[in-house]
C-alpha positions as CSV (number, residue, x, y, z in Angstrom):
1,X,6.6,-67.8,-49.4
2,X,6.8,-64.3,-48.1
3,X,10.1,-62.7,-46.5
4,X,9.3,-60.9,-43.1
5,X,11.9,-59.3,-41.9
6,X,11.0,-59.6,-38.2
7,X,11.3,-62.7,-36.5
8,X,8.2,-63.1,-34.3
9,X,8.1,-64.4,-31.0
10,X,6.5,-67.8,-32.4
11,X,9.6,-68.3,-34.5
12,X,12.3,-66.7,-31.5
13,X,10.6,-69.5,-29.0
14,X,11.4,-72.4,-31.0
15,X,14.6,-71.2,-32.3
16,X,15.7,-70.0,-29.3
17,X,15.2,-73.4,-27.5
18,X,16.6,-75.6,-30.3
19,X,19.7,-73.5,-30.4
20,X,20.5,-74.3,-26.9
21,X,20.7,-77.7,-27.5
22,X,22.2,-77.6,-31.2
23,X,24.7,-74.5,-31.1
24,X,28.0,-76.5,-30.5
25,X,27.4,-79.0,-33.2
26,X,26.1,-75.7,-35.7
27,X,29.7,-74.1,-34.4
28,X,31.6,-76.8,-35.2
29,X,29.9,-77.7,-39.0
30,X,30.2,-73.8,-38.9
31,X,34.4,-74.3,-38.9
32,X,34.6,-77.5,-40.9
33,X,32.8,-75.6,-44.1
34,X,35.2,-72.7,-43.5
35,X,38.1,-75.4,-43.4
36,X,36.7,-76.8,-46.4
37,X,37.6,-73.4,-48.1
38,X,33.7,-72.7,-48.6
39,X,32.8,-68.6,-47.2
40,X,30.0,-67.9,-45.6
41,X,28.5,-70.9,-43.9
42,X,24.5,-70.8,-43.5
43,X,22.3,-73.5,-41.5
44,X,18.8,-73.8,-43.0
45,X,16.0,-75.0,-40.8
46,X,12.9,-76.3,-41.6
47,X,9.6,-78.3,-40.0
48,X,10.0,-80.3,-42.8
49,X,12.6,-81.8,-44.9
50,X,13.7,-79.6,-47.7
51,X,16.4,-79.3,-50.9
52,X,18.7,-76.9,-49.4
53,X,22.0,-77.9,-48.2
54,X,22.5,-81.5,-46.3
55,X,21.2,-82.6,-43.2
56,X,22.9,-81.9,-39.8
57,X,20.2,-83.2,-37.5
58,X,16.6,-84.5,-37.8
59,X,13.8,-83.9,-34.9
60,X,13.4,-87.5,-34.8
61,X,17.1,-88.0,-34.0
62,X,17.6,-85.6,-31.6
63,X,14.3,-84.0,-30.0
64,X,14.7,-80.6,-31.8
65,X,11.4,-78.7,-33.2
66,X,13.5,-78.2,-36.4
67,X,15.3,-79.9,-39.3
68,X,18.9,-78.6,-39.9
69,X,21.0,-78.6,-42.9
70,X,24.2,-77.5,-43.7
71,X,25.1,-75.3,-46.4
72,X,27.1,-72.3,-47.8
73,X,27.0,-69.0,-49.6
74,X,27.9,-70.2,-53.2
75,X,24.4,-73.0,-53.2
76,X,22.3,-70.3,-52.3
77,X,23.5,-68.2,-55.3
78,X,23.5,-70.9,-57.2
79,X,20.1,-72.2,-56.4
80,X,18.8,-68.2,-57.2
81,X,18.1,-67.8,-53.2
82,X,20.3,-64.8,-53.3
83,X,20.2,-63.1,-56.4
84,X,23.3,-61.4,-58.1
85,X,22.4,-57.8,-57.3
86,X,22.3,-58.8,-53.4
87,X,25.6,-60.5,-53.6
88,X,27.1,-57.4,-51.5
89,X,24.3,-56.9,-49.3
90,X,24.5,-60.2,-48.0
91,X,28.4,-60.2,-47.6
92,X,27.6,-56.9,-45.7
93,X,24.7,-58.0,-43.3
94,X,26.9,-61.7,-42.6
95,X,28.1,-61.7,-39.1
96,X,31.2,-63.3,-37.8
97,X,30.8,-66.7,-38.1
98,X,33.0,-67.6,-34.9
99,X,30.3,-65.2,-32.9
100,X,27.3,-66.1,-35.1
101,X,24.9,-68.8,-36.9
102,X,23.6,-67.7,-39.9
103,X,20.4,-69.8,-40.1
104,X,18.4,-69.6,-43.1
105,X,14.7,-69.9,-41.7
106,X,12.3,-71.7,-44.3
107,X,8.3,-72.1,-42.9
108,X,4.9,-71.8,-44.4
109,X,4.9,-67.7,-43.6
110,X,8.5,-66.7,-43.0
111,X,11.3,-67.1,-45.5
112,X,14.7,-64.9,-44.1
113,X,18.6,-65.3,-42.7
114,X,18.7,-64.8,-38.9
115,X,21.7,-64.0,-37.7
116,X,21.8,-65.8,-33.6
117,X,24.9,-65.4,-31.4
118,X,26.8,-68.7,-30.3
119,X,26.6,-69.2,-26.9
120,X,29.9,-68.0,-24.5
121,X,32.3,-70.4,-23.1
């Protein structure tokens, strides 16, 4: 897999639209992890089904273009996704997770956390 840091306008389409229709229930898994005393929730998203984290939502199920999982900061250190020396770097670069999803985009060429505001009230 390679890491790009830009997310391209093929990738910000798809997102984008899945989002819409996904955001509240990402918001609310989003405060159940952080009730569940686990920091730094992260939402991996895939065309196909993968390892990380456990599923939210299928596109079967409900019509997105993506899988979604839920996971947290502690499986993706333990799983060697984030590496010790990048421990602080990624606490730096997470947003606040009552303003943002932290997905964790996995495809064929584009591995990388994309940070996406929740929509306003």
């Amino acid at each position: 897999m390679h890491n790009d840091p830009e997310l391209s306008g093929k990738y910000l389409g798809t997102i984008s639209q899945d989002f819409v229709r996904v955001a509240d229930t990402l918001k609310e898994a989003s405060y159940q992890i952080r009730t569940a005393g686990f920091e730094y929730p992260i939402f991996p998203l895939c065309k196909e089904e993968q390892p990380i984290g456990q599923m939210l939502m299928a596109p079967a199920v409900n019509g997105t273009a993506w899988y979604y999982y839920a996971s947290f900061f502690d499986e993706f250190l333990q799983r060697g996704l984030v590496t010790p020396d990048k421990v602080d770097d990624f606490k730096a670069a997470y947003k606040d997770p009552d303003e943002f999803c932290c997905l964790f985009v996995v495809d064929q060429q584009f591995t990388n956390f994309v940070f996406i505001p929740f929509p306003e009230d």
